[in-house]
DOGUSE-978269 format. One record per residue (C-alpha): residue in one letter; x, y, z. Coordinates in nm, 4 decimals. Each point is the difference from the previous one (the first is absolute). Layout:
<atoms>
<atom><r>A</r><xx>X</xx><yy>Y</yy><zz>Z</zz></atom>
...
</atoms>
This chain:
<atoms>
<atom><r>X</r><xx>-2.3838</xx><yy>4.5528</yy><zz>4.7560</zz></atom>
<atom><r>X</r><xx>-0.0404</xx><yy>-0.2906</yy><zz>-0.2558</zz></atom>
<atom><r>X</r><xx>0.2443</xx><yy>-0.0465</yy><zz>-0.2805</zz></atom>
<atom><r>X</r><xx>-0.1975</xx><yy>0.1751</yy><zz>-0.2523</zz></atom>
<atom><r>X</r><xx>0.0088</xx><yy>0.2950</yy><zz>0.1807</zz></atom>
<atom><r>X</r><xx>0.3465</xx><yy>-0.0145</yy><zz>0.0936</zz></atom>
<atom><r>X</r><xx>0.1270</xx><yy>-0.1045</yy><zz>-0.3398</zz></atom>
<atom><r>X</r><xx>0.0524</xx><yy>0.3579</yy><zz>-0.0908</zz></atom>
<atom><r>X</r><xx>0.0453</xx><yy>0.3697</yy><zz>0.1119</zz></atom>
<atom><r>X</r><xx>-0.3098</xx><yy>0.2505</yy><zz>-0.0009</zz></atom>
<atom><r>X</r><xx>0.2845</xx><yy>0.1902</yy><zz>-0.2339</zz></atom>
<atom><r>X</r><xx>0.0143</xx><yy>-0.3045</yy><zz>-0.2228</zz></atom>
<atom><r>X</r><xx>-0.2961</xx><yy>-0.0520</yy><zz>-0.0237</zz></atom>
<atom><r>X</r><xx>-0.0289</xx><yy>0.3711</yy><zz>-0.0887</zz></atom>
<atom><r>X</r><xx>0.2589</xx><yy>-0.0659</yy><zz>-0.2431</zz></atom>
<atom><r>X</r><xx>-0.2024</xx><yy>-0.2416</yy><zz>-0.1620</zz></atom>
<atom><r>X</r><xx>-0.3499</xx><yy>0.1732</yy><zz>-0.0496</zz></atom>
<atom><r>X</r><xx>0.2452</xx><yy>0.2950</yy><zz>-0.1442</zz></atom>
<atom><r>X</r><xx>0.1201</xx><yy>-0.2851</yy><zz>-0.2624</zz></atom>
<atom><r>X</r><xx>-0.3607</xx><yy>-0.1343</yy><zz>-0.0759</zz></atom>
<atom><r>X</r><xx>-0.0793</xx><yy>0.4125</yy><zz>-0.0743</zz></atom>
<atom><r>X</r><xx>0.3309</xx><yy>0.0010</yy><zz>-0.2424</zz></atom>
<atom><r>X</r><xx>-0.0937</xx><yy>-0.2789</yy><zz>-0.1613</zz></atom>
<atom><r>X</r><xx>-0.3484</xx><yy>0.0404</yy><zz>-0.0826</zz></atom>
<atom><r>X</r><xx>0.1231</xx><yy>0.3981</yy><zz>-0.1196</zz></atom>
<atom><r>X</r><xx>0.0897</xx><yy>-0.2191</yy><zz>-0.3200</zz></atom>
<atom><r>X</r><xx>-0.2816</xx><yy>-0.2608</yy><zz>-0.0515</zz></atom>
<atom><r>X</r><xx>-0.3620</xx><yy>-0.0569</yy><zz>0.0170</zz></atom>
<atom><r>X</r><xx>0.0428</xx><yy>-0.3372</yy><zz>0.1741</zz></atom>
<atom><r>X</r><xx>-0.0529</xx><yy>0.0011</yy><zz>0.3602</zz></atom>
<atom><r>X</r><xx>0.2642</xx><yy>-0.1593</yy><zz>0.2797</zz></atom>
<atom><r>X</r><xx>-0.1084</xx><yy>-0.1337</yy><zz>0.3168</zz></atom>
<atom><r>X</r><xx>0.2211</xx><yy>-0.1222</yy><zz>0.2721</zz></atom>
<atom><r>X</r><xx>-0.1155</xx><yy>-0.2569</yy><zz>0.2343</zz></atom>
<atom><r>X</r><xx>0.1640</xx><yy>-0.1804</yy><zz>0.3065</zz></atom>
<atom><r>X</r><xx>-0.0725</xx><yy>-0.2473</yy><zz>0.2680</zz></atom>
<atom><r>X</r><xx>0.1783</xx><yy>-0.2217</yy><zz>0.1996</zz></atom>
<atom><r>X</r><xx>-0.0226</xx><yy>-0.3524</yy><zz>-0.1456</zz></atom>
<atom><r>X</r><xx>-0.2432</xx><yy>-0.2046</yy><zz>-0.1423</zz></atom>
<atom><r>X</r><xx>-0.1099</xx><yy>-0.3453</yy><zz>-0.0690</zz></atom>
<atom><r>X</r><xx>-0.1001</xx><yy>0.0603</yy><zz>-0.3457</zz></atom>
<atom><r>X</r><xx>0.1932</xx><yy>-0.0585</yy><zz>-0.2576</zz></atom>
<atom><r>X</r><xx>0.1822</xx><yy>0.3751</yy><zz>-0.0290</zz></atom>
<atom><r>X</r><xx>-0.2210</xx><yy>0.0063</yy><zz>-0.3164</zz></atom>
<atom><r>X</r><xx>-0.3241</xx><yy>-0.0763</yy><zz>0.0408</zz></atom>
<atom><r>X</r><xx>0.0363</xx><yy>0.1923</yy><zz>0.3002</zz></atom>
<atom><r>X</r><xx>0.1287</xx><yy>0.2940</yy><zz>-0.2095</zz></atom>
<atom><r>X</r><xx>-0.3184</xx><yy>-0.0456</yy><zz>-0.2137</zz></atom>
<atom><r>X</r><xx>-0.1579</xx><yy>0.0212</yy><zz>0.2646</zz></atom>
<atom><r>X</r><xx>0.1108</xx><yy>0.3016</yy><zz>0.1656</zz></atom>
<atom><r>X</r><xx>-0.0570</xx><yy>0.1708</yy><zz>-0.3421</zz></atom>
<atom><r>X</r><xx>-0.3876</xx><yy>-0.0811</yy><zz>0.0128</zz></atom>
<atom><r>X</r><xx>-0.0024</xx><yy>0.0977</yy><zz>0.3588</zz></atom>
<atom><r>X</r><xx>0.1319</xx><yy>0.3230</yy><zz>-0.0819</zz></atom>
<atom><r>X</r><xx>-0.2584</xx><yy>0.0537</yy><zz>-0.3053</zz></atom>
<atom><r>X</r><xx>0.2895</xx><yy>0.0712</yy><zz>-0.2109</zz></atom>
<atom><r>X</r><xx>-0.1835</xx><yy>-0.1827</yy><zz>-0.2960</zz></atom>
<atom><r>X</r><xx>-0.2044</xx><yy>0.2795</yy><zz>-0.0319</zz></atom>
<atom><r>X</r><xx>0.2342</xx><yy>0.2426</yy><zz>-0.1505</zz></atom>
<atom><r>X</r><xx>-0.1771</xx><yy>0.1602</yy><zz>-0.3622</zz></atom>
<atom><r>X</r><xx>0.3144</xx><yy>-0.1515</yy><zz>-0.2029</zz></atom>
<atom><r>X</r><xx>0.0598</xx><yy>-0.3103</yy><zz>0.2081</zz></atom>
<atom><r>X</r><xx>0.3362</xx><yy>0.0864</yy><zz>0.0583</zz></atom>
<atom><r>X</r><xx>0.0826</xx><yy>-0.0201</yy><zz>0.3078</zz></atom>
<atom><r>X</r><xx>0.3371</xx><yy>-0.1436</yy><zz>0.1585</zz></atom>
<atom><r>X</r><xx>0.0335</xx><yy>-0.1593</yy><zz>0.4081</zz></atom>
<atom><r>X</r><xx>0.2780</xx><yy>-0.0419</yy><zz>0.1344</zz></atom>
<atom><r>X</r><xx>-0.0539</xx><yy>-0.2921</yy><zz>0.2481</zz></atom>
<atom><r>X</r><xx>0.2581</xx><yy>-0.0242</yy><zz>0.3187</zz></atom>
<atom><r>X</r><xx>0.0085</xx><yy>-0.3199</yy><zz>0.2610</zz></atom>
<atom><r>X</r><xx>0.2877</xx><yy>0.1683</yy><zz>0.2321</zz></atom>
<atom><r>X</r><xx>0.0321</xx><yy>-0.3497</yy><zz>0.1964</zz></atom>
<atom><r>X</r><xx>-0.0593</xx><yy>-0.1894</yy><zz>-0.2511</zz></atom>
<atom><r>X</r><xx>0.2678</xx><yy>0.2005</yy><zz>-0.2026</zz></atom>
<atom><r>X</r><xx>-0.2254</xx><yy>-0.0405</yy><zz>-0.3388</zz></atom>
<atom><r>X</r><xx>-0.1374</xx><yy>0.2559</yy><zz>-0.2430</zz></atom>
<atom><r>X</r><xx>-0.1504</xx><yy>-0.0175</yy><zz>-0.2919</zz></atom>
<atom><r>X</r><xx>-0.1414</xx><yy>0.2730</yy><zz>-0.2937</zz></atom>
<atom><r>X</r><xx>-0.3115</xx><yy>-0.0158</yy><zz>-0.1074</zz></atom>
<atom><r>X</r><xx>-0.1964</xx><yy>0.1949</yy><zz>-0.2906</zz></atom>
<atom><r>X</r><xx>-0.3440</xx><yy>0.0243</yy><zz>-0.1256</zz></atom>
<atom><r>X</r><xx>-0.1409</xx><yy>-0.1506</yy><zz>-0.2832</zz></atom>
<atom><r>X</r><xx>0.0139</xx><yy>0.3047</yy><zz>-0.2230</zz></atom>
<atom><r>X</r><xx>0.3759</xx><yy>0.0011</yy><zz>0.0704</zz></atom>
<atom><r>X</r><xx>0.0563</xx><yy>-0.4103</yy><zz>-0.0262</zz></atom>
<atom><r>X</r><xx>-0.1982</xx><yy>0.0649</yy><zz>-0.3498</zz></atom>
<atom><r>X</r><xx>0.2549</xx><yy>0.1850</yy><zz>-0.1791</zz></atom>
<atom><r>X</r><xx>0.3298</xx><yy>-0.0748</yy><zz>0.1971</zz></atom>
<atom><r>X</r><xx>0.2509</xx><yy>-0.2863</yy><zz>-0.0482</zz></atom>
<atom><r>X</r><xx>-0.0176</xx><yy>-0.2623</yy><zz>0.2045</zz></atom>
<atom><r>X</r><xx>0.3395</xx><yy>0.0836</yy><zz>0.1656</zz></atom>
<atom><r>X</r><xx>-0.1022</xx><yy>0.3362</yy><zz>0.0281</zz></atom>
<atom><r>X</r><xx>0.0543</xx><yy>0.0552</yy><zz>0.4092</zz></atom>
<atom><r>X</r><xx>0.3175</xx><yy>-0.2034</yy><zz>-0.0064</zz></atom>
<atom><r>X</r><xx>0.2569</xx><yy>0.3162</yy><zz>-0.0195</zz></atom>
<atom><r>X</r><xx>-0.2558</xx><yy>0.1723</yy><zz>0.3050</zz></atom>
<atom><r>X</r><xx>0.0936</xx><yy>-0.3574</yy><zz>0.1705</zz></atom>
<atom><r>X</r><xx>0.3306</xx><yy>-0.0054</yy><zz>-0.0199</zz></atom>
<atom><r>X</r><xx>0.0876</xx><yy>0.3731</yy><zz>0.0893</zz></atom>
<atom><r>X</r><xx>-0.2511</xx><yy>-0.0839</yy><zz>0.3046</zz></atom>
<atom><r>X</r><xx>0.1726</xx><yy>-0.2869</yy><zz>0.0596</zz></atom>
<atom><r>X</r><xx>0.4080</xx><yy>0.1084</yy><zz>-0.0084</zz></atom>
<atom><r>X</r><xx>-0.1051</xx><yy>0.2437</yy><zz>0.2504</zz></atom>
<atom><r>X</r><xx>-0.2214</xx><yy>-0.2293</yy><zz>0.2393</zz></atom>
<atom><r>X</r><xx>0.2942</xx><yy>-0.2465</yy><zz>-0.0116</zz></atom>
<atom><r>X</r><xx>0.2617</xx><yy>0.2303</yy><zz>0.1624</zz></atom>
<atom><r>X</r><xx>-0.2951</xx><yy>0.1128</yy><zz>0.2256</zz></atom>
<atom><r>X</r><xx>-0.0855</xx><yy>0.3090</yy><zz>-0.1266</zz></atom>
<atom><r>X</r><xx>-0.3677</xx><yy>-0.0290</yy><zz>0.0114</zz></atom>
<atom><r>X</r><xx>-0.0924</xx><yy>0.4137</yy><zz>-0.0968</zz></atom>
<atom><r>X</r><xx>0.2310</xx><yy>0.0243</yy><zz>-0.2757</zz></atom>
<atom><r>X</r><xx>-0.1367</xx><yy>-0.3392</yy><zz>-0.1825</zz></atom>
<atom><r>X</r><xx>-0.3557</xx><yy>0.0702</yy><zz>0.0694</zz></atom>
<atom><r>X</r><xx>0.0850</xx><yy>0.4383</yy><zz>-0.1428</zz></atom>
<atom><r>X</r><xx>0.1832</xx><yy>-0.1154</yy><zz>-0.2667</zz></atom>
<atom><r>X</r><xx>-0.2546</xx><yy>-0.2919</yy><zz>-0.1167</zz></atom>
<atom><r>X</r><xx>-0.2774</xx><yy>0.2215</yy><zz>0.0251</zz></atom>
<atom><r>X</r><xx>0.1930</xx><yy>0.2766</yy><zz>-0.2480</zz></atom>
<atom><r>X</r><xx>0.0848</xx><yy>-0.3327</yy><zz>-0.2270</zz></atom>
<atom><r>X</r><xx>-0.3539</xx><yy>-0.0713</yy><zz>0.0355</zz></atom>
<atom><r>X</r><xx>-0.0651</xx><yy>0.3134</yy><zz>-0.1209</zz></atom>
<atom><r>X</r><xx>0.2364</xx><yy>0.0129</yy><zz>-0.2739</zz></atom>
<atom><r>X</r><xx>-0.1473</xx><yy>-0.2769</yy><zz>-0.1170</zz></atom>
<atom><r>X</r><xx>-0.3563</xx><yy>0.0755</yy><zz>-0.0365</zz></atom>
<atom><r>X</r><xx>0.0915</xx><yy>0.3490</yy><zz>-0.1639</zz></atom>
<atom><r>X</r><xx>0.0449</xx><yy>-0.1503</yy><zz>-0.3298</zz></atom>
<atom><r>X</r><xx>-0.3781</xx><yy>-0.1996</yy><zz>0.0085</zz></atom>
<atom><r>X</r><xx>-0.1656</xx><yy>0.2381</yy><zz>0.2283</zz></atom>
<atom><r>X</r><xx>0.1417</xx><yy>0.3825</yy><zz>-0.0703</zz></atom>
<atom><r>X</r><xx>-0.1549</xx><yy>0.2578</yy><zz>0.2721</zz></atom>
<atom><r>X</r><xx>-0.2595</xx><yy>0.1898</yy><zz>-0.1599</zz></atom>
<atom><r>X</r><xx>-0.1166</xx><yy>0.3591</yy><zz>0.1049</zz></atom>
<atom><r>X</r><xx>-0.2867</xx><yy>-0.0844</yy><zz>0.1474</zz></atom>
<atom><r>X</r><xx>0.1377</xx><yy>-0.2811</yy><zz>0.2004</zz></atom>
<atom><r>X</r><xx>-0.1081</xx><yy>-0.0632</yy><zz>0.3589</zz></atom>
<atom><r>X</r><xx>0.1854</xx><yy>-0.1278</yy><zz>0.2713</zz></atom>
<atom><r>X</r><xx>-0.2996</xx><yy>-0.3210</yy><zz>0.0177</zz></atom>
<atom><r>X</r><xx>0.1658</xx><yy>-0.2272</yy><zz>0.2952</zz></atom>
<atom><r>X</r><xx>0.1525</xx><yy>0.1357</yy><zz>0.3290</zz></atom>
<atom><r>X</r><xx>0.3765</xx><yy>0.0105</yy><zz>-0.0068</zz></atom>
<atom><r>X</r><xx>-0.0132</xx><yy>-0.0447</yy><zz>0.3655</zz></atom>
<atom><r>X</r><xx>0.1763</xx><yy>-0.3570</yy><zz>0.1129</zz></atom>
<atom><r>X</r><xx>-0.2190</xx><yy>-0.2772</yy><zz>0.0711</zz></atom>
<atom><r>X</r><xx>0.0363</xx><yy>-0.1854</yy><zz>0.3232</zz></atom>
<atom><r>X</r><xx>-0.1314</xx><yy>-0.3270</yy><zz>0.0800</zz></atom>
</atoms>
């Protein structure tokens, strides 16, 4: 079993997808968690990357978020779409960073990666409400690479 797979519990990872649902109950935005070992990218570009490979540019508003996990490389990094970086601060992902952060620093790898993606989703509520005929656009399944 490689890292990825044995960074966390089929229940956390259940744990998870159940956050991505909660969150995107409150926005029209669209969160996508993705994970892999390491790379040799910069974490990124790699990120960027990932978020291509996963078509999640093609979202009607632009607005979707990834989540980008190197487990050995112990380096994540939040990424958002143009229609988000458009209207949003600059700093906007820095409070889903740090609550992602406090928790990945005492090793509590679920809890920063549930609570950043109900942050995330916090976040984009004000820019992107959910509208009634939202639809769920990207998978909320976790990416593994």
């Amino acid at each position: 079993m490689s890292k990825v797979e044995a960074f966390l519990t089929k229940e956390e990872e259940e744990e998870i997808i159940s956050a991505i649902r909660i969150a995107e109950k409150n926005t029209s935005g669209e969160i996508r968690i993705h994970m892999e070992a390491s790379s040799k990218k910069d974490p990124y570009e790699r990120a960027l990357e990932v978020f291509q490979l996963l078509e999640m540019h093609n979202t009607k508003d632009a607005n979707a978020v990834l989540i980008y996990v190197a487990v050995d490389d112990k380096k994540f990094v939040i990424c958002g779409d143009t229609g988000i970086n458009d209207v949003v601060p600059k700093d906007f992902w820095n409070t889903t960073k740090d609550v992602m952060q406090n928790h990945f620093k005492t090793g509590n790898f679920k809890q920063g990666i549930v609570d950043g993606i109900l942050k995330a989703g916090e976040e984009l509520q004000d820019h992107f409400p959910y509208q009634k005929d939202d639809e769920n656009e990207l998978s909320n399944e976790i990416s593994k690479g």
